[in-house]
LUMLUMDREN-2810 file (N, C-alpha, C; in Angstrom, 1 decimal):
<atoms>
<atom><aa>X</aa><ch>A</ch><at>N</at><xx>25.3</xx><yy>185.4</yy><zz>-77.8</zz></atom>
<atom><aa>X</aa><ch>A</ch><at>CA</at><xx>24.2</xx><yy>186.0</yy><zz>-78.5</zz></atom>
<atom><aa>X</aa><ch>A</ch><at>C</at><xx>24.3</xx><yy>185.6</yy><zz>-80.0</zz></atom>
<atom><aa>X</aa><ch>A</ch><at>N</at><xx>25.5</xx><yy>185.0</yy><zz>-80.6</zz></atom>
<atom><aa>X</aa><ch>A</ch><at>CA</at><xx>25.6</xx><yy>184.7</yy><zz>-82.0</zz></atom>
<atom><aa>X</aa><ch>A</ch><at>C</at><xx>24.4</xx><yy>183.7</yy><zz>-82.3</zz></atom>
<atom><aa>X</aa><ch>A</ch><at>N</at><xx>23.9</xx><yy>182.1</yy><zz>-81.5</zz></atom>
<atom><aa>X</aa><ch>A</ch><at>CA</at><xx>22.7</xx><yy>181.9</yy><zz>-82.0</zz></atom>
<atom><aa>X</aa><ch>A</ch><at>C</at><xx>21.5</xx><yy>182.1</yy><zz>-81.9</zz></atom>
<atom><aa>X</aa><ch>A</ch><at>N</at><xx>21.5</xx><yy>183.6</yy><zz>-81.4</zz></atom>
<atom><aa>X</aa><ch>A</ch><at>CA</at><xx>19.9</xx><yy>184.3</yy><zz>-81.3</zz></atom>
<atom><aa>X</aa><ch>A</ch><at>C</at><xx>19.3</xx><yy>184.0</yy><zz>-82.5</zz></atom>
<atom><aa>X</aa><ch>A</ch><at>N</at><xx>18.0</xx><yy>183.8</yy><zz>-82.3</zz></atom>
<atom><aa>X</aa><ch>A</ch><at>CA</at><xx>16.9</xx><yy>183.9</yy><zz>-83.2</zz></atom>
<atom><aa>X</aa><ch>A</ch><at>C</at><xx>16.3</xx><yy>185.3</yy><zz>-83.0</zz></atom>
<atom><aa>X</aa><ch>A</ch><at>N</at><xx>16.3</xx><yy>186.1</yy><zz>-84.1</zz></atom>
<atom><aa>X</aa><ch>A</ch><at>CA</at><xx>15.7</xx><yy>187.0</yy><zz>-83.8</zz></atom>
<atom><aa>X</aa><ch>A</ch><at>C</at><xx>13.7</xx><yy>187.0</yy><zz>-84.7</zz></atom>
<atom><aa>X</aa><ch>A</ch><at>N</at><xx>12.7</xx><yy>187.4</yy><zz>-83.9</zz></atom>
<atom><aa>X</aa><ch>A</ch><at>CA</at><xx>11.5</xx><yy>187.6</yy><zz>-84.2</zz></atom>
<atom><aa>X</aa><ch>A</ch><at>C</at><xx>11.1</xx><yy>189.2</yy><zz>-84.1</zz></atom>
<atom><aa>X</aa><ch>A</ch><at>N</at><xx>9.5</xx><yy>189.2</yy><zz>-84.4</zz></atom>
<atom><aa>X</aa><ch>A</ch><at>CA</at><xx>9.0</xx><yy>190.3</yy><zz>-84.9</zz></atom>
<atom><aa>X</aa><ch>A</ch><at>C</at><xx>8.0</xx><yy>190.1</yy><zz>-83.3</zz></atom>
<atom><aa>X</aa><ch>A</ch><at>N</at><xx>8.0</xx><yy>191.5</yy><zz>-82.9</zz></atom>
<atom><aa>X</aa><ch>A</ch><at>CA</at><xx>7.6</xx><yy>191.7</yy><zz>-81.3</zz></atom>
<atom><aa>X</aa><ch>A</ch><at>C</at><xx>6.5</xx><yy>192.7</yy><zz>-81.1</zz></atom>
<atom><aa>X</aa><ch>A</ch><at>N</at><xx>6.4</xx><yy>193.4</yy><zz>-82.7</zz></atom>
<atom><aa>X</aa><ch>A</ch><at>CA</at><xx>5.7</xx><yy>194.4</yy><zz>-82.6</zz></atom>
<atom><aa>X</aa><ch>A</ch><at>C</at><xx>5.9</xx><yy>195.3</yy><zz>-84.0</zz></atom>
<atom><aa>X</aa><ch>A</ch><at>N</at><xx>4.7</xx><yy>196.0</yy><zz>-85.1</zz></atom>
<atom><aa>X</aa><ch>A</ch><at>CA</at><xx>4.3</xx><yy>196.2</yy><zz>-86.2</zz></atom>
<atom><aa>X</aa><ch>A</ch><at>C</at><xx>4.0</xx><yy>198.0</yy><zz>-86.0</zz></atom>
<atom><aa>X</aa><ch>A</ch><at>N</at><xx>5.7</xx><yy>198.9</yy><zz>-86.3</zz></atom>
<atom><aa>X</aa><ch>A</ch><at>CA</at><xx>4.8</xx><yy>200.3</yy><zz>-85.7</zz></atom>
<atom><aa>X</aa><ch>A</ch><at>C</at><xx>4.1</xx><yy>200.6</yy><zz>-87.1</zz></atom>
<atom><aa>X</aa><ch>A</ch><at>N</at><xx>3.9</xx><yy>201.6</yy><zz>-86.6</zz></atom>
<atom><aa>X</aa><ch>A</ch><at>CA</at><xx>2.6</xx><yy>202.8</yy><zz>-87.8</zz></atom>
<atom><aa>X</aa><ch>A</ch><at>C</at><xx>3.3</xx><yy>203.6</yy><zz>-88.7</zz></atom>
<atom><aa>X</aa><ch>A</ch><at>N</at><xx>4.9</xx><yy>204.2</yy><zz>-88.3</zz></atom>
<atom><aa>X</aa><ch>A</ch><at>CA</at><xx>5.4</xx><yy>205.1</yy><zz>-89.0</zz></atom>
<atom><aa>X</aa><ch>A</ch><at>C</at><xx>6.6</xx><yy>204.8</yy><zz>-89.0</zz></atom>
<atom><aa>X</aa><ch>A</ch><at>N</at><xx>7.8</xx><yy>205.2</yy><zz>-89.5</zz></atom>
<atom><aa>X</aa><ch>A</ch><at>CA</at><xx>9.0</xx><yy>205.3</yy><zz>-88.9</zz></atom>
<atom><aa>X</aa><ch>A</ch><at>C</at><xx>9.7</xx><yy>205.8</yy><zz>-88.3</zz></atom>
<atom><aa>X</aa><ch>A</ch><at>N</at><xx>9.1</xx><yy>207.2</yy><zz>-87.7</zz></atom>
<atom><aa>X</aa><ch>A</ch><at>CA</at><xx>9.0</xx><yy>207.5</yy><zz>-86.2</zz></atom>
<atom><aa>X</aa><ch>A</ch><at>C</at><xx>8.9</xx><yy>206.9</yy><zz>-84.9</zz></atom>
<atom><aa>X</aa><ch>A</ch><at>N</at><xx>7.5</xx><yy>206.2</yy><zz>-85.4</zz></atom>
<atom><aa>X</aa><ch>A</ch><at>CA</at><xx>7.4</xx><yy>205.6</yy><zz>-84.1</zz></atom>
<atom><aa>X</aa><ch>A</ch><at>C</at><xx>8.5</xx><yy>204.2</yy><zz>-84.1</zz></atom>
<atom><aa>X</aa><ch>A</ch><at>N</at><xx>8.7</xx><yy>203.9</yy><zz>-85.1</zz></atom>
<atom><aa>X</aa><ch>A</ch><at>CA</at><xx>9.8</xx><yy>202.4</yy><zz>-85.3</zz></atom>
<atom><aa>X</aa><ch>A</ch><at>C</at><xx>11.1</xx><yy>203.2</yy><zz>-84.6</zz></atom>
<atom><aa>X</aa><ch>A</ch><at>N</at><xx>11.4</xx><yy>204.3</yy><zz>-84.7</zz></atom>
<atom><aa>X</aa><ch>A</ch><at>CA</at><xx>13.1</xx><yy>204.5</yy><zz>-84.4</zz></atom>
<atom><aa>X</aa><ch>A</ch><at>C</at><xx>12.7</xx><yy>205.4</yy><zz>-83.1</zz></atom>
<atom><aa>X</aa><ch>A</ch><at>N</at><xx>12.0</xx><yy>205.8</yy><zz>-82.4</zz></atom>
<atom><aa>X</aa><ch>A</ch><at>CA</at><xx>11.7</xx><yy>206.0</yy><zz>-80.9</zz></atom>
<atom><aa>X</aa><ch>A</ch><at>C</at><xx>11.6</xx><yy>204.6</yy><zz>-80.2</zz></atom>
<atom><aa>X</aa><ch>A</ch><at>N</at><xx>10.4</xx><yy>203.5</yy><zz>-81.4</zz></atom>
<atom><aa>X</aa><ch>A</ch><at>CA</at><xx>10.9</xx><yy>202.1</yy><zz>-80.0</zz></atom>
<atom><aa>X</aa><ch>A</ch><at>C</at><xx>12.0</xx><yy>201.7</yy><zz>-80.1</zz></atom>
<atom><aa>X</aa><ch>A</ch><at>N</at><xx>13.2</xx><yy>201.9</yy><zz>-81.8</zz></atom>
<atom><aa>X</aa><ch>A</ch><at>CA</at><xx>14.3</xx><yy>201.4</yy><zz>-81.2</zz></atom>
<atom><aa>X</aa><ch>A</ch><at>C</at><xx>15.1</xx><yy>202.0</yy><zz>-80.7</zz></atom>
<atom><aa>X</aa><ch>A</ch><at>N</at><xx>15.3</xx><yy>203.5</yy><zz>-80.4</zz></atom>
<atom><aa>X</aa><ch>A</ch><at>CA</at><xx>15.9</xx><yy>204.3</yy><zz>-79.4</zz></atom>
<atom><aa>X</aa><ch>A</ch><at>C</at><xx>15.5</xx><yy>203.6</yy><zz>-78.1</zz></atom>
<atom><aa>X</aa><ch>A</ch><at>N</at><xx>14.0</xx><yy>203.6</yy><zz>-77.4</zz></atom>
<atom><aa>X</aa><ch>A</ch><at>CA</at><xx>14.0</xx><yy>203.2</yy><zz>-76.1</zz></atom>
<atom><aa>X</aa><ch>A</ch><at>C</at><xx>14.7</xx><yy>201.5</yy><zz>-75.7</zz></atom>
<atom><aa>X</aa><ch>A</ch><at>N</at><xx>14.8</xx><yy>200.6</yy><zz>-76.8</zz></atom>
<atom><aa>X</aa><ch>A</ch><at>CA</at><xx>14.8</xx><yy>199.4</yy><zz>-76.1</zz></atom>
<atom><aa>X</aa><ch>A</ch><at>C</at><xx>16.3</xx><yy>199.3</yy><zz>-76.1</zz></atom>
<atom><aa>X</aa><ch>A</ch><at>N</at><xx>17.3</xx><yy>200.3</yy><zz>-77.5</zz></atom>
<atom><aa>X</aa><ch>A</ch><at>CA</at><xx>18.8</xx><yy>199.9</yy><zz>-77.0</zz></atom>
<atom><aa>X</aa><ch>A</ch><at>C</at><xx>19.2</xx><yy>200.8</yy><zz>-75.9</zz></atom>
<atom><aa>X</aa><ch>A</ch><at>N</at><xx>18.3</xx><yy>201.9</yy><zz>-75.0</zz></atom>
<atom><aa>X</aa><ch>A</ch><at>CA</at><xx>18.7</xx><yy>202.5</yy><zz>-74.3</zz></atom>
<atom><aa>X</aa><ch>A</ch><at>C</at><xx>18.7</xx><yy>201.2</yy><zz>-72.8</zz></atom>
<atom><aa>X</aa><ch>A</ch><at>N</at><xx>17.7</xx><yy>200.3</yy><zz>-73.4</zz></atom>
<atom><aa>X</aa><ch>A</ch><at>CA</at><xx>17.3</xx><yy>198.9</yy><zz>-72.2</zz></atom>
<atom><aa>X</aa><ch>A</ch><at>C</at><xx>18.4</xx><yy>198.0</yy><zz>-72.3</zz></atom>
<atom><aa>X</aa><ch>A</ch><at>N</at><xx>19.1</xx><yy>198.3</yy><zz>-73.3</zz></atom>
<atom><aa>X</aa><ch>A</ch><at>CA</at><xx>20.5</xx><yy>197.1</yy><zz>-74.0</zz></atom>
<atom><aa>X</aa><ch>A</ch><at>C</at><xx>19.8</xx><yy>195.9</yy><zz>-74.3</zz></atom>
<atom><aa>X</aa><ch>A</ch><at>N</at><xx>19.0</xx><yy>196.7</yy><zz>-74.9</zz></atom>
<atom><aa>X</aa><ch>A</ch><at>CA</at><xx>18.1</xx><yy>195.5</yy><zz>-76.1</zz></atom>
<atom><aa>X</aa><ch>A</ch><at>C</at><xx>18.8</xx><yy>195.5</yy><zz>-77.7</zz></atom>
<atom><aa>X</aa><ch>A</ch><at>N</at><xx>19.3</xx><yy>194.2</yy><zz>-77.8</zz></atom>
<atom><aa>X</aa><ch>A</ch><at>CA</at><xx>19.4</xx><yy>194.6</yy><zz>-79.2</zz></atom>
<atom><aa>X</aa><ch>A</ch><at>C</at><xx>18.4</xx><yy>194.1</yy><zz>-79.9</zz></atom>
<atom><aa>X</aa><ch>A</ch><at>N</at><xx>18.4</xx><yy>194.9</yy><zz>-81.1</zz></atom>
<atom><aa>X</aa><ch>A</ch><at>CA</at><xx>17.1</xx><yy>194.9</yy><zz>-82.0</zz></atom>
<atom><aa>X</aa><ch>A</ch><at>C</at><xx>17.1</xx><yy>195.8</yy><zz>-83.3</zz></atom>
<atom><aa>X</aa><ch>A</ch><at>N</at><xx>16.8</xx><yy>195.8</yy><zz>-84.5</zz></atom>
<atom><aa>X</aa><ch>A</ch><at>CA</at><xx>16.9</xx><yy>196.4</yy><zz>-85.9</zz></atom>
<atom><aa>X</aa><ch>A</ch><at>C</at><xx>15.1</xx><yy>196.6</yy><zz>-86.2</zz></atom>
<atom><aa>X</aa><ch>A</ch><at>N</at><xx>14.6</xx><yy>197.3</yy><zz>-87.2</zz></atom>
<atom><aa>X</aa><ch>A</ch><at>CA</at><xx>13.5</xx><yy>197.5</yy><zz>-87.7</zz></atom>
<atom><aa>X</aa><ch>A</ch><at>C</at><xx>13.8</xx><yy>197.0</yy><zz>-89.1</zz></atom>
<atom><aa>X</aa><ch>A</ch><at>N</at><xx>13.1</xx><yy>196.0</yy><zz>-89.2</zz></atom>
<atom><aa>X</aa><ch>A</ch><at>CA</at><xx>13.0</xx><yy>195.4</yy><zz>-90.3</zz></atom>
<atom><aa>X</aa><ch>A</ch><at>C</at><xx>12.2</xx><yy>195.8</yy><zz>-91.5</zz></atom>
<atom><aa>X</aa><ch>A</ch><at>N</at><xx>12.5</xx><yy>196.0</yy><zz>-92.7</zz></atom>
<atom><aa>X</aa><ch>A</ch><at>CA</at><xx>11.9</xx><yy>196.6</yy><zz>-94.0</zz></atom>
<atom><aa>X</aa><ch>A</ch><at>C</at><xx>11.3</xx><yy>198.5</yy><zz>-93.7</zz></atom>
<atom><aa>X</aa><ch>A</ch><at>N</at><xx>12.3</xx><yy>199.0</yy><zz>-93.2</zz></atom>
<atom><aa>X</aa><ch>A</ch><at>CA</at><xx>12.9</xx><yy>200.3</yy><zz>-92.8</zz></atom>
<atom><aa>X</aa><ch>A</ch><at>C</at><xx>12.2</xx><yy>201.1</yy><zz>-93.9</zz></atom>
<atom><aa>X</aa><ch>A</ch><at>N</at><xx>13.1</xx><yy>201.1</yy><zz>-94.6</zz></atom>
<atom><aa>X</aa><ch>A</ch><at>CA</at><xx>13.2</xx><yy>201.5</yy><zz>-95.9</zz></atom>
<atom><aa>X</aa><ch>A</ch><at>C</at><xx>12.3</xx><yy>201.3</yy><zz>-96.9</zz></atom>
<atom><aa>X</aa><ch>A</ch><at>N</at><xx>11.9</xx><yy>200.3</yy><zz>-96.9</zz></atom>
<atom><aa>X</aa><ch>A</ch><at>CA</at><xx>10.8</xx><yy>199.9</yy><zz>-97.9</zz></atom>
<atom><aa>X</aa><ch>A</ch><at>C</at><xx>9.4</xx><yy>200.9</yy><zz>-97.7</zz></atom>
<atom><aa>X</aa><ch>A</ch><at>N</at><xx>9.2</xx><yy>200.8</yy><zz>-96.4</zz></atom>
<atom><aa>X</aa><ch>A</ch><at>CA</at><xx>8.0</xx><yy>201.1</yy><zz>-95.7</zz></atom>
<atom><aa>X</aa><ch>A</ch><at>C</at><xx>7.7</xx><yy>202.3</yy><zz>-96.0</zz></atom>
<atom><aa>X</aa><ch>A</ch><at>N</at><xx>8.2</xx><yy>202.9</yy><zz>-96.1</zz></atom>
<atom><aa>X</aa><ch>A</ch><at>CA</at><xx>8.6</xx><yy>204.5</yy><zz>-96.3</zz></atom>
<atom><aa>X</aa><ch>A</ch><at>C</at><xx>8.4</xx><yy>205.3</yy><zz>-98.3</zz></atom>
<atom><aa>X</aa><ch>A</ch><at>N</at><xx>9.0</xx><yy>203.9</yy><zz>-98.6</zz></atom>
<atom><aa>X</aa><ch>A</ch><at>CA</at><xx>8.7</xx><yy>204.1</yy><zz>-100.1</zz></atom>
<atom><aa>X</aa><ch>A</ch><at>C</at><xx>7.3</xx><yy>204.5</yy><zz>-100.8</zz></atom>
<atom><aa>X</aa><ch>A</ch><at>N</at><xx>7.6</xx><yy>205.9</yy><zz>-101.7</zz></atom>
<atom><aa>X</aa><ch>A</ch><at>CA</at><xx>6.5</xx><yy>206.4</yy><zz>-101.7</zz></atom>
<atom><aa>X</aa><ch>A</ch><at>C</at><xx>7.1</xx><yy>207.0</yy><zz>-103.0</zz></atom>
<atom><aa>X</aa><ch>A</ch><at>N</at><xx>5.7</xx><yy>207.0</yy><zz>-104.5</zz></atom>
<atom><aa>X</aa><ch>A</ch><at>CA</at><xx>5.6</xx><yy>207.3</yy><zz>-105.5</zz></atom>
<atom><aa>X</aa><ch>A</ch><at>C</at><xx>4.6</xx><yy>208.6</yy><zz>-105.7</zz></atom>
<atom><aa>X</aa><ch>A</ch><at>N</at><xx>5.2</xx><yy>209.6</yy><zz>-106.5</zz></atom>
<atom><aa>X</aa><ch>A</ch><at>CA</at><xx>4.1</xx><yy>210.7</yy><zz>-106.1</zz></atom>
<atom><aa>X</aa><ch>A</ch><at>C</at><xx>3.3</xx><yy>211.0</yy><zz>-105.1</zz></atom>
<atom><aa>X</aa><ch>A</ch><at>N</at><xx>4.2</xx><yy>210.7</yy><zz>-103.9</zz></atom>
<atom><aa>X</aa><ch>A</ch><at>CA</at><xx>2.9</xx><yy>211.2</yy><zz>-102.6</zz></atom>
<atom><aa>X</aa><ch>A</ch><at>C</at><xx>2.6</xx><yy>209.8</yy><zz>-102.2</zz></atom>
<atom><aa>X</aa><ch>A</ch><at>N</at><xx>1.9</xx><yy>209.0</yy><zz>-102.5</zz></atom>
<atom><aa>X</aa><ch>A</ch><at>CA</at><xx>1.1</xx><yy>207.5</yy><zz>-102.1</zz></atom>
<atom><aa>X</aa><ch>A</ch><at>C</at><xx>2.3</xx><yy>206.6</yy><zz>-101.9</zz></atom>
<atom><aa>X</aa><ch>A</ch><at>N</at><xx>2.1</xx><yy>206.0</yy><zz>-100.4</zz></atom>
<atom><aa>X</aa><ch>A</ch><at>CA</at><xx>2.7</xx><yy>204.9</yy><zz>-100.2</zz></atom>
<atom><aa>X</aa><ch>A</ch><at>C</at><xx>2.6</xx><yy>203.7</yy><zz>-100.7</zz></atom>
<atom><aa>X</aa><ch>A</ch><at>N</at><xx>3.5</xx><yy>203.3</yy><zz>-101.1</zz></atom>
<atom><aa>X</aa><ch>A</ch><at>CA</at><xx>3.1</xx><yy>202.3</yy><zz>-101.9</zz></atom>
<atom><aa>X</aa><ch>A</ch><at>C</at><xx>2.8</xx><yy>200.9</yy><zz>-100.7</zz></atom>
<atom><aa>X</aa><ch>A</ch><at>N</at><xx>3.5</xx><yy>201.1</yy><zz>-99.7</zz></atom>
<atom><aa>X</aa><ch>A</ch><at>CA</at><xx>2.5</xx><yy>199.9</yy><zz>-99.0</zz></atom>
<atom><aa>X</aa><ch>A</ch><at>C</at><xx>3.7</xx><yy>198.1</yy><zz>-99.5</zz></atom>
<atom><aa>X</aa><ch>A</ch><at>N</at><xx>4.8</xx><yy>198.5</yy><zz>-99.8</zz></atom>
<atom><aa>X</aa><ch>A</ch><at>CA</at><xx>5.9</xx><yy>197.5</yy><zz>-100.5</zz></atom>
<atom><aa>X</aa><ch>A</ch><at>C</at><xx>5.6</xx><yy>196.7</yy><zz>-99.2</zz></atom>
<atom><aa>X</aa><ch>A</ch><at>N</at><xx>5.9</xx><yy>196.9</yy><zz>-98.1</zz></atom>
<atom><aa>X</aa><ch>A</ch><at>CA</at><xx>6.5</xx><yy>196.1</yy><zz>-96.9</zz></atom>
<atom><aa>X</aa><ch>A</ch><at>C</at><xx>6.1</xx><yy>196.3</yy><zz>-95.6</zz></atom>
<atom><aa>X</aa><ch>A</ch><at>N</at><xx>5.5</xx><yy>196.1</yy><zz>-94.4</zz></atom>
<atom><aa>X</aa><ch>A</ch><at>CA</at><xx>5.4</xx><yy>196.6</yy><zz>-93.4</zz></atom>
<atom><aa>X</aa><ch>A</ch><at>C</at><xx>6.1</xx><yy>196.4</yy><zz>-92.2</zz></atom>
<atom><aa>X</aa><ch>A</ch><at>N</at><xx>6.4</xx><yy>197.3</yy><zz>-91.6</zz></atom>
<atom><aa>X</aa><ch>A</ch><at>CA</at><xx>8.1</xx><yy>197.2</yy><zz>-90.5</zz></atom>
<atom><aa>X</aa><ch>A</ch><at>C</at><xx>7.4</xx><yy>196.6</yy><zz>-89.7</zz></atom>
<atom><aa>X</aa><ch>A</ch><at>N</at><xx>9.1</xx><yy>195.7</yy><zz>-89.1</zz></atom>
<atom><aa>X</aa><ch>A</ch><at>CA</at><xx>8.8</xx><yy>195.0</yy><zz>-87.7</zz></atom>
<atom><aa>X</aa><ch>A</ch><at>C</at><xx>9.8</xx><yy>195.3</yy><zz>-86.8</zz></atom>
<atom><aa>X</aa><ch>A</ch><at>N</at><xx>9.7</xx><yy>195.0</yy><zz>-85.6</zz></atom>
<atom><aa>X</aa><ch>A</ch><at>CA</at><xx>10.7</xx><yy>195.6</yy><zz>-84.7</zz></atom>
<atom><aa>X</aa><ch>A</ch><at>C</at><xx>11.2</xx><yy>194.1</yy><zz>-84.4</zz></atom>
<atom><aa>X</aa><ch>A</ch><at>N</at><xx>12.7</xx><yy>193.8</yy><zz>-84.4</zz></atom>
<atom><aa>X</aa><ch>A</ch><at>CA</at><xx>12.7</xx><yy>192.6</yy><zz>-84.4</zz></atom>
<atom><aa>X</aa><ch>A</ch><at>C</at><xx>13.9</xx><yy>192.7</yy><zz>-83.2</zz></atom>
<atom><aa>X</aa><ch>A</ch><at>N</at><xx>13.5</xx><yy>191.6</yy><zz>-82.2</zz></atom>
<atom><aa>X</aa><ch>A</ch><at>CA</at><xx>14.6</xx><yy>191.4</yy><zz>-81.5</zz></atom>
<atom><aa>X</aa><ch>A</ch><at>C</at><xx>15.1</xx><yy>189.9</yy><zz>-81.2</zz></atom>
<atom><aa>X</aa><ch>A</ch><at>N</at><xx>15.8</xx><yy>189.7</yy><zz>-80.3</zz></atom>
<atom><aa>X</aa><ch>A</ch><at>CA</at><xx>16.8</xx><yy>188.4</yy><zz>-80.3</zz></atom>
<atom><aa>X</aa><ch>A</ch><at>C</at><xx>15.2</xx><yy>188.0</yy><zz>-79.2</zz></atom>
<atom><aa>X</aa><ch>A</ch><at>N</at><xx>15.1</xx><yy>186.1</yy><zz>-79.6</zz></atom>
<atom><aa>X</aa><ch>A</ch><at>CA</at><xx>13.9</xx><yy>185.8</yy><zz>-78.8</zz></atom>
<atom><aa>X</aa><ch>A</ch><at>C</at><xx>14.3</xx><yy>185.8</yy><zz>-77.6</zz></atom>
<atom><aa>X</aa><ch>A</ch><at>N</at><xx>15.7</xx><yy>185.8</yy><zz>-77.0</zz></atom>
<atom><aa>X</aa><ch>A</ch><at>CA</at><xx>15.6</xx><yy>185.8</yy><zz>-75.0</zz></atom>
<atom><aa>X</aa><ch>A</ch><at>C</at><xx>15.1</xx><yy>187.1</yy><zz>-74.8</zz></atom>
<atom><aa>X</aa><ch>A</ch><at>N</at><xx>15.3</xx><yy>188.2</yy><zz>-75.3</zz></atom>
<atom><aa>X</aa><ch>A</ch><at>CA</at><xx>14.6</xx><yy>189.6</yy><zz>-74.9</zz></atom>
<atom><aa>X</aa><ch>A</ch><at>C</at><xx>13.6</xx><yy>189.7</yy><zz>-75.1</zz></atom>
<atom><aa>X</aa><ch>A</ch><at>N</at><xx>12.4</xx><yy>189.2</yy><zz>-76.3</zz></atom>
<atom><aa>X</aa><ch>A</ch><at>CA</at><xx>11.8</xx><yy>189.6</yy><zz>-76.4</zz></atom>
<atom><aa>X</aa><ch>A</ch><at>C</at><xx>10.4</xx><yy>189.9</yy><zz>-75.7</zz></atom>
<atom><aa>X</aa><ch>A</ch><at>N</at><xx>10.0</xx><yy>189.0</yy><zz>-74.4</zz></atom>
<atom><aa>X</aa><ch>A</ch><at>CA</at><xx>9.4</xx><yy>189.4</yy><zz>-73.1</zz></atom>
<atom><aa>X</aa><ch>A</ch><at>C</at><xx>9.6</xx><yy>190.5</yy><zz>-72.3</zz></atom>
<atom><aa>X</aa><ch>A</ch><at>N</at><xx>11.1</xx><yy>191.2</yy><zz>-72.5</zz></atom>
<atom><aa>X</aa><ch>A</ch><at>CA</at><xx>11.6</xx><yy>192.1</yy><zz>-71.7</zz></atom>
<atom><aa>X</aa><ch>A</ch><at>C</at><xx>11.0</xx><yy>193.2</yy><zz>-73.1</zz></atom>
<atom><aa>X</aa><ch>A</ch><at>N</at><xx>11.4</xx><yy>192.8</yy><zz>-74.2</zz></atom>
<atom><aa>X</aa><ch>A</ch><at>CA</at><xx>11.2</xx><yy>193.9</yy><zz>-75.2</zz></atom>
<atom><aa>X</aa><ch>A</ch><at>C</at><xx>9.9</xx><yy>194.6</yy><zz>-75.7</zz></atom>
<atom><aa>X</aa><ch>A</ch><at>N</at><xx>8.8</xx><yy>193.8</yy><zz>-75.5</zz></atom>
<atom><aa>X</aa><ch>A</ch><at>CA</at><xx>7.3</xx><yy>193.9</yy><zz>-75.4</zz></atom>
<atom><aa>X</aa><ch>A</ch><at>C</at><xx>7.0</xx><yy>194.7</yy><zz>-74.0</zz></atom>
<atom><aa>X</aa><ch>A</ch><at>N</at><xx>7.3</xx><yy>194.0</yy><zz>-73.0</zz></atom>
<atom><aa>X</aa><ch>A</ch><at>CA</at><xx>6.7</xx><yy>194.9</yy><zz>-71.9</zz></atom>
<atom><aa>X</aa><ch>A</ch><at>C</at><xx>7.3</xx><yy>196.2</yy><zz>-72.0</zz></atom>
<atom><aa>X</aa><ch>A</ch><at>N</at><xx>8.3</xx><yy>196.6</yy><zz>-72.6</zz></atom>
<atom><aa>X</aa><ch>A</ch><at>CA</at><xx>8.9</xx><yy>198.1</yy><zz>-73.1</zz></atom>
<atom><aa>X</aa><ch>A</ch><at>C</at><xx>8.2</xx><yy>198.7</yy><zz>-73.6</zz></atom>
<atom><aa>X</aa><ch>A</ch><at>N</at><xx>7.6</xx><yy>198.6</yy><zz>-74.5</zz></atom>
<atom><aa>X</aa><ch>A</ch><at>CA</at><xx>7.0</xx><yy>198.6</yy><zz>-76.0</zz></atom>
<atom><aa>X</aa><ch>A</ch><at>C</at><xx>5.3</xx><yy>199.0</yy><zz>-75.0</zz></atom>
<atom><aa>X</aa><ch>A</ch><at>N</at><xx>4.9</xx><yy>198.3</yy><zz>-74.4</zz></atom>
<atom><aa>X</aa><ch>A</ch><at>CA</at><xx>3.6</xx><yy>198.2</yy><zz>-73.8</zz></atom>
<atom><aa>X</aa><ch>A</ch><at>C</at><xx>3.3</xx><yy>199.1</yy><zz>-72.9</zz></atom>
<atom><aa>X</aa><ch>A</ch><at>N</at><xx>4.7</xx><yy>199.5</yy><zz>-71.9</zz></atom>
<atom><aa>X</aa><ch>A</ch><at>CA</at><xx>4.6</xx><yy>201.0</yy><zz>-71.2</zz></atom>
<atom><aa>X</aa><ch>A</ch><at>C</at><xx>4.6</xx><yy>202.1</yy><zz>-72.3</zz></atom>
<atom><aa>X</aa><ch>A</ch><at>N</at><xx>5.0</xx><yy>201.9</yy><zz>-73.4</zz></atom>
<atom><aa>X</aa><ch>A</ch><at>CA</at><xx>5.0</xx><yy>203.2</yy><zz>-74.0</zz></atom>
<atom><aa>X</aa><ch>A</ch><at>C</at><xx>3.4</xx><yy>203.8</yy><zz>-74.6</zz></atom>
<atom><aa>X</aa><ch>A</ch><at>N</at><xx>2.8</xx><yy>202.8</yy><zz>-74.6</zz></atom>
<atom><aa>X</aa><ch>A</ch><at>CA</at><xx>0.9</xx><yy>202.9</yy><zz>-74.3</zz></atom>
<atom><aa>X</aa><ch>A</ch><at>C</at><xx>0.8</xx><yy>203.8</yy><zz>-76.1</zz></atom>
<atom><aa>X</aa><ch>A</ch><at>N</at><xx>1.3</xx><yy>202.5</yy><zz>-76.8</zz></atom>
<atom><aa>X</aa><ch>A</ch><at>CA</at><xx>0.9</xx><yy>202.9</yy><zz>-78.2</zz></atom>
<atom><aa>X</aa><ch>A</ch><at>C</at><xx>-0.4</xx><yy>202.9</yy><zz>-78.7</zz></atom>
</atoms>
């Protein structure tokens, strides 16, 4: 797994919903991180500022296993 490529498999809405899909997919022994986490969240008096938008990123051999995960969860 050290020359995994890892890609972007899917764009959530909140960071809720980013850390439930990455709860369910390492529960699949998927690995995978949510990319620009933190950013996305970043917020000046109230208004998001909109810095970065999260991705769910996983290694590309999973990522057909990791979408059809993603796609039962009927976002």
């Amino acid at each position: 797994m050290n020359d995994a490529k890892f890609i972007s498999i899917f764009q959530p809405y909140d960071v809720i919903q980013a850390g439930l899909i990455r709860s369910v997919l390492e529960q699949a022994d998927i690995i995978c991180y949510v990319n620009n986490e933190n950013f996305s969240s970043l917020r000046m008096g109230g208004m998001g500022l909109g810095v970065g938008s999260m991705s769910i990123m996983v290694p590309d051999n999973q990522s057909e296993q990791a979408i059809e995960i993603i796609q039962q969860l009927k976002f």
